[in-house]
N, C-alpha and C positions, 0 to 999 in steps of 0.2 A: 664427797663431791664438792668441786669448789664453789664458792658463793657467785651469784653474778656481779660484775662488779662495768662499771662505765670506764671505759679506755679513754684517750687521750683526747679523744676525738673534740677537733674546733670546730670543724667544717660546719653549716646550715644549710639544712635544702630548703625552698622556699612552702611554704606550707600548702598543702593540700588546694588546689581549686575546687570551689561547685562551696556552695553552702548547705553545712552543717543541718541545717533545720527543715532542710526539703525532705520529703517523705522515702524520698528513693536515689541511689546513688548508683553512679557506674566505675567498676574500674576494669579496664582491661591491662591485664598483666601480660606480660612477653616469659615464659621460660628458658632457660638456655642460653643464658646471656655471659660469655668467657668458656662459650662450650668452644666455639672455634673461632678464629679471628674472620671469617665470611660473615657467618651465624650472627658475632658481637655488632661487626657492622649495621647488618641490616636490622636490627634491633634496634640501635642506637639512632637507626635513620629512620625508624618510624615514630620514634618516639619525641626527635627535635622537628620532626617535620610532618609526622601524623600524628594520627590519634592515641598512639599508643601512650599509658600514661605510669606503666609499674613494668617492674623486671626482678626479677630474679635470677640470680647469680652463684655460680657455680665457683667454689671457692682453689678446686684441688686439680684442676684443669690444666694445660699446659699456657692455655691463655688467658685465667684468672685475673694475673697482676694487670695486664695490656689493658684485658675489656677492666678494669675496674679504677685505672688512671683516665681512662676514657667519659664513664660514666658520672666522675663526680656533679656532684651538684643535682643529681636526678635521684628519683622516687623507685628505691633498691632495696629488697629484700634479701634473702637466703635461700638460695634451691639446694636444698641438704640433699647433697650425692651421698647415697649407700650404695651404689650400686656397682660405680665403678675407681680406679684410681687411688692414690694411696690415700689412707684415712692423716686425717691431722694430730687427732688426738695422741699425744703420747701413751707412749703403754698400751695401745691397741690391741687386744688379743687376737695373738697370732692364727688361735685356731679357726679364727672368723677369717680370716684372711685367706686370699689363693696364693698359689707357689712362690708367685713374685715379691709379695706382701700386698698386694692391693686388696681392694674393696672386693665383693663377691655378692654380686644383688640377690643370685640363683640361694643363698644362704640366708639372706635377711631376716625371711618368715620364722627363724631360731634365736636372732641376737636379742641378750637379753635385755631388757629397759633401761639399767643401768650404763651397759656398752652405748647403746643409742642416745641418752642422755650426755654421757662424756664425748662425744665425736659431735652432736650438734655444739654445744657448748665452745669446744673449738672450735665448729670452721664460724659460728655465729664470732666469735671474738677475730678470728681470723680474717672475715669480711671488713671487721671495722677496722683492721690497722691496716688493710689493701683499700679500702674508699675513705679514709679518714675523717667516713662521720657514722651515726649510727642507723642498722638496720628499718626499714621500714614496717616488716613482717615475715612469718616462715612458711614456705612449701617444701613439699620436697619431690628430689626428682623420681620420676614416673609412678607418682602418687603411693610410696610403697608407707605411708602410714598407712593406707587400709591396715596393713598386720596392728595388731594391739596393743605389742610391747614398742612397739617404732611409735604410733601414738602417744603412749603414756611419756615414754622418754624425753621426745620433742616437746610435749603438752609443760612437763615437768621445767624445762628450760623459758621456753614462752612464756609461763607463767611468773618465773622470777625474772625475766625480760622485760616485762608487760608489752611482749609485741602478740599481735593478731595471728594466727595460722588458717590458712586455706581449708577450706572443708568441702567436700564432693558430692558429697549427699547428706541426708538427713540422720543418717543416723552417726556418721563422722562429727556432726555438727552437735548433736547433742551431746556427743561423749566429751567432747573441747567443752562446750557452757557447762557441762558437769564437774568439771574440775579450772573451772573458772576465766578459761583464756577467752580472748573475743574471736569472732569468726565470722567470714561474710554467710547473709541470707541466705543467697541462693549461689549457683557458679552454672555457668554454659562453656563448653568448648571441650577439642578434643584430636587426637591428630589419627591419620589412617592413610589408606592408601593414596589418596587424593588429598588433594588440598583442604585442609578445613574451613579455613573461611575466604569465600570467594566474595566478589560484590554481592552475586546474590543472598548467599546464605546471611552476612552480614547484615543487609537489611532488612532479611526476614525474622533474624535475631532480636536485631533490634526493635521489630513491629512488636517481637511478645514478651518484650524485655517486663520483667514484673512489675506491679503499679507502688509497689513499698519494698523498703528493704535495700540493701547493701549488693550488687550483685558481682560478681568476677567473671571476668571475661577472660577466659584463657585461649593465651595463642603461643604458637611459633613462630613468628617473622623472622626473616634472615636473607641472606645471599647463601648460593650455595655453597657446602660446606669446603673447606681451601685440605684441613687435616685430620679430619676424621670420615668414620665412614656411619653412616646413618640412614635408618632407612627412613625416617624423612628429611626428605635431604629439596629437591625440585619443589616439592612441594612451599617448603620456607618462602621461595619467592613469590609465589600467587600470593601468601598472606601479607609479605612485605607491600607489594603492590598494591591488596587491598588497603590498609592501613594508614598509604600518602594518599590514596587517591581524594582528590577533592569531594568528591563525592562522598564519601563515606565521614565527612567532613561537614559537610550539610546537610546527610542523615541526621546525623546526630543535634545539630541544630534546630532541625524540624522535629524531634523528638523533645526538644528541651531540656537533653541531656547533656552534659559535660563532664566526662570525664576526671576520675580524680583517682590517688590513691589508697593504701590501706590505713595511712594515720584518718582517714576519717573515721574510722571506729571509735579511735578516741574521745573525736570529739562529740559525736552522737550518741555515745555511752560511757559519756565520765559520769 
């Protein structure tokens, strides 16, 4: 397995808002961001003009390069696609792959730690020569670390990365602090048949946001989608809308909260 090594990268993103030393942080992340050029959009627009303060990026997309000349300068992780679209890694084995050579999510729960370690590996280096700076931290798309060899894999990369990965429950979260990676406290959010965060739900979220700890806020914002088909799709808009609305702007105000990204981990646990 190759070593991690830092590319080329000059770029600076401006460091994390919200101070380090307060007992509790928020970040809400966007997913899906180079899923589609609608999708990237309105991601992009909630984030220079709402609240939105992280994203994750899909590397193997047809709109990758686009949304991520778009994004520089902003708080960008890696939404490690297994699921669908051609892997990066070279040497992919073929037998994980469907007809075309693509990705095959319906197979995942079989690839073995080492496959998923070499594919994050790539599209993680692959991120940093498409936004030419480096990763902020890793998720992945539709949370298919639950399986244990896509955890270890990922885990094994993050670790010689020193970036953070997303954790969905408690027991995801210990497995990550067991093998040494950092990971937020807690995480809220979730997508369905409706929209997931509307004004209201947002500021009921935010009434029980926890009183310590690092939380994740996941979302979908978007326009709707221009070249793909998704079943959320309409939905993306309520959340985008949630997101600029002033309101949800002065929730958070009145909460005391500010928004920030996943390098705050670092700095609350170096």
């Amino acid at each position: 397995m190759r070593r991690w090594r830092c590319g080329a990268s000059s770029r600076r993103i401006p460091a994390p808002e919200g101070d380090p030393t307060l007992a509790r942080a928020l970040i809400i992340n966007a997913d899906d961001l180079g899923y589609d050029p609608g999708i990237t959009r309105g991601i992009l627009q909630a984030m220079r003009e709402g609240v939105v303060s992280s994203a994750t990026l899909l590397v193997n997309a047809p709109d990758s390069g686009d949304a991520a000349r778009q994004a520089r300068g902003l708080a960008i992780g890696l939404h490690l696609n297994l699921d669908r679209g051609p892997p990066v890694a070279p040497g992919f084995p073929r037998e994980w792959c469907t007809g075309d050579g693509g990705l095959a999510g319906s197979r995942v729960a079989g690839l073995p730690a080492d496959v998923v370690e070499a594919e994050a590996l790539a599209q993680l280096e692959h991120l940093e020569r498409l936004l030419g700076q480096a990763a902020t931290h890793l998720d992945v798309h539709k949370h298919l670390h639950r399986h244990p060899q896509v955890l270890e894999g990922l885990s094994r990369v993050a670790r010689r990365a020193g970036l953070p990965v997303r954790s969905i429950d408690a027991g995801m979260r210990a497995a990550l602090k067991a093998r040494g990676v950092a990971t937020n406290d807690h995480f809220v959010g979730e997508s369905g048949e409706s929209a997931y965060w509307t004004p209201e739900r947002f500021s009921e979220a935010l009434a029980a946001l926890p009183g310590e700890g690092v939380t994740e806020w996941m979302c979908h914002p978007g326009h709707l989608p221009e070249a793909v088909t998704t079943r959320y799709a309409a939905q993306r808009e309520v959340e985008r809308a949630t997101f600029v609305d002033a309101r949800s702007r002065e929730s958070l105000e009145e909460a005391g909260v500010r928004p920030t990204d996943f390098r705050v981990l670092k700095l609350t646990r170096a």
